[in-house]
N, C-alpha and C positions, 0 to 999 in steps of 0.2 A: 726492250726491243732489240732483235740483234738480226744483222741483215748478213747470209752466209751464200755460198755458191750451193745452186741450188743440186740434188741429184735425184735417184730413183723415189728415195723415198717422201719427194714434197710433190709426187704424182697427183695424191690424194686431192692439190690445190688445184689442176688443171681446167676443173670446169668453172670453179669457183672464178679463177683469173679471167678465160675469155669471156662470163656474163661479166664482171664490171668493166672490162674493155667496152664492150657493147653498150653497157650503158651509160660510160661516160663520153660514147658517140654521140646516143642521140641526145645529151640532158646537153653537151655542149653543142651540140649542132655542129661538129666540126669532122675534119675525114680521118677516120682511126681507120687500118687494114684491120681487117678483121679474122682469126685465128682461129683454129680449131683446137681442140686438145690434145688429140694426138700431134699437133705439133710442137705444142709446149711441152709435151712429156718427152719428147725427144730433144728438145733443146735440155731439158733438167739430166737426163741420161748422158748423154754429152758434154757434162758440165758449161755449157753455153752459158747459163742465167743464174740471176741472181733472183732471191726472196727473199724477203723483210716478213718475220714473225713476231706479235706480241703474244709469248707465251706458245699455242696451238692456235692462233687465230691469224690468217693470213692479213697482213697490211698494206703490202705489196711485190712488185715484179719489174724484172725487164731481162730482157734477152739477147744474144749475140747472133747475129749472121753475119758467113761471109762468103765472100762475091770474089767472080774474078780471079777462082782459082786463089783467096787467101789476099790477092792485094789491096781489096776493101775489104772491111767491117765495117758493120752498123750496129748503133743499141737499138734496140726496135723495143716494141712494145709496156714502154714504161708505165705503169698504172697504180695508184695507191687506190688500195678502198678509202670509201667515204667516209668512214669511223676514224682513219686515221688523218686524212687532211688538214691542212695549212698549219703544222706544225714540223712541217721543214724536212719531213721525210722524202720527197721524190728526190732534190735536191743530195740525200744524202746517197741512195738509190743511184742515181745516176755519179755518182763520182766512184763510186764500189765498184759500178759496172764498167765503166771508162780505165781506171787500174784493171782489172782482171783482162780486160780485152787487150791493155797496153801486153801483160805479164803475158799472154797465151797467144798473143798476134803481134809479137813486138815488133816486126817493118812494117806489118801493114795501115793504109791509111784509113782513118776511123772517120764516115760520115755519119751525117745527117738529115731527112727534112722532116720538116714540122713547119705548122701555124700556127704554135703556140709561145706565146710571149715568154711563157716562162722557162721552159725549156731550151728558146732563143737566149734569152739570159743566160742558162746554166751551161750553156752548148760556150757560148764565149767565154764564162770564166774558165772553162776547162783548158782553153787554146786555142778552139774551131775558130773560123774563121769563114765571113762567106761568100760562096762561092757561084758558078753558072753550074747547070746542070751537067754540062759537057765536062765539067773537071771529075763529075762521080760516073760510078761505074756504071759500063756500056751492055750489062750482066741482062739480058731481059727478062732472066726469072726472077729478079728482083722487081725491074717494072710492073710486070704481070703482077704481082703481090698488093700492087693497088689499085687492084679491080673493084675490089668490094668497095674501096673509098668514095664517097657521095664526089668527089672532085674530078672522079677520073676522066669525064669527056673532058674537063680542062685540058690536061694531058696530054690526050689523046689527037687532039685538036693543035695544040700548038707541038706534033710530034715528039714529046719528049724534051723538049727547051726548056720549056718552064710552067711551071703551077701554081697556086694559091699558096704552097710550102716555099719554104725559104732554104734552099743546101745551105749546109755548113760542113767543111771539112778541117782534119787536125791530121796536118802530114808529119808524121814523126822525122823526115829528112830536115824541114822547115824549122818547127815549131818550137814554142818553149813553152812550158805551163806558167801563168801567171803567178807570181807569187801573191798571196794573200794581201788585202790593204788594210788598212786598220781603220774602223769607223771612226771617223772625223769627220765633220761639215763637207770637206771635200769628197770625200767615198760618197757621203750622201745624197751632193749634188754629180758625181758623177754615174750614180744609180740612175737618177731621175732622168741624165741624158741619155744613159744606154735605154730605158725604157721608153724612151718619147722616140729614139731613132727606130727599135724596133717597130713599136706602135706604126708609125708613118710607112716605113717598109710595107707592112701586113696588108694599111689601109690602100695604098696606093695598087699595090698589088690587088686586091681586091677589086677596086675600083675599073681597073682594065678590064678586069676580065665580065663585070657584074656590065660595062658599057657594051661589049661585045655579045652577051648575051640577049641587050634589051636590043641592039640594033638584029638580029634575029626573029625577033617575034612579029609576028604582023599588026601592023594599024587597027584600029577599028574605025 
């Protein structure tokens, strides 16, 4: 397996990438933006993104945008195929991408949103931290970017505040990258706490929004 910056020549992966985006929207039921492939080929043209190959066989992706005239970046689009799964690669994926974006955007600050647990995981160990939506960038062509997202009246509705995603940002003026812990009983137990706090987060979150929605619909 070897995961490089991606360029012209992993064009070929372009379509390949946005169908498992797509279909790791709908099999998780959750809001992915949804990308075209001339997008992705210009992010790989630009040395923007990263891919993971075993051998010729795509594994996975993720990509650089930036906002704000350079003073955000985002990793966007992180996606491992299915053949490669829960064998620790997004994880690795997203820390290649996180360096490269440090090394090519070293002042600017690197966001995130997701509702996904695990990404929320890997977004903290890197240094993020989280945040109100008002801390990330005011850029609306990034907004616009999650249109395609099953969430976006959430959004749209609570003006840009806040969503079913959770920001997380890593200001390189701030931050410090965690140093690794050593699995011990205690890393253990403090795994299980970062994941119950996330957990609770997500649900809560959810919960606002899923009550706001049923007081909307009409009686029978």
């Amino acid at each position: 397996m070897k995961i490089v910056i991606a360029d012209k020549s992993h064009s070929i992966y372009a379509d390949l990438i946005c169908e498992t985006i797509a279909d790791a929207a709908t099999v998780r039921g959750t809001g992915i933006a949804k990308r075209k492939p001339e997008y992705i080929i210009t992010k790989m043209e630009n040395g923007n993104a990263v891919i993971a190959l075993e051998g010729d066989k795509f594994a996975g992706f993720c990509y650089i945008e930036a906002w704000s005239h350079g003073k955000f970046v985002a990793n966007s689009g992180l996606i491992v195929h299915p053949d490669f799964r829960n064998i620790g690669l997004a994880k690795q994926i997203k820390k290649v991408i996180f360096d490269h974006s440090r090394t090519k955007f070293p002042n600017s600050k690197v966001f995130s949103i997701t509702t996904g647990l695990a990404v929320m995981k890997m977004n903290s160990e890197l240094g993020y931290k989280p945040v109100t939506f008002s801390e990330l960038t005011d850029d609306q062509s990034f907004w616009k970017g999650c249109q395609t997202c099953k969430n976006f009246d959430v959004l749209t509705r609570t003006e840009q505040k806040m969503c079913l995603c959770t920001g997380m940002l890593y200001d390189p003026a701030k931050a410090e990258i965690p140093k690794p812990k050593e699995h011990t009983k205690e890393h253990t137990k403090d795994r299980a706490y970062d994941k119950k706090v996330w957990t609770r987060l997500k649900l809560i979150k959810q919960n606002m929004f899923l009550k706001k929605d049923n007081k909307d619909e009409p009686s029978n």
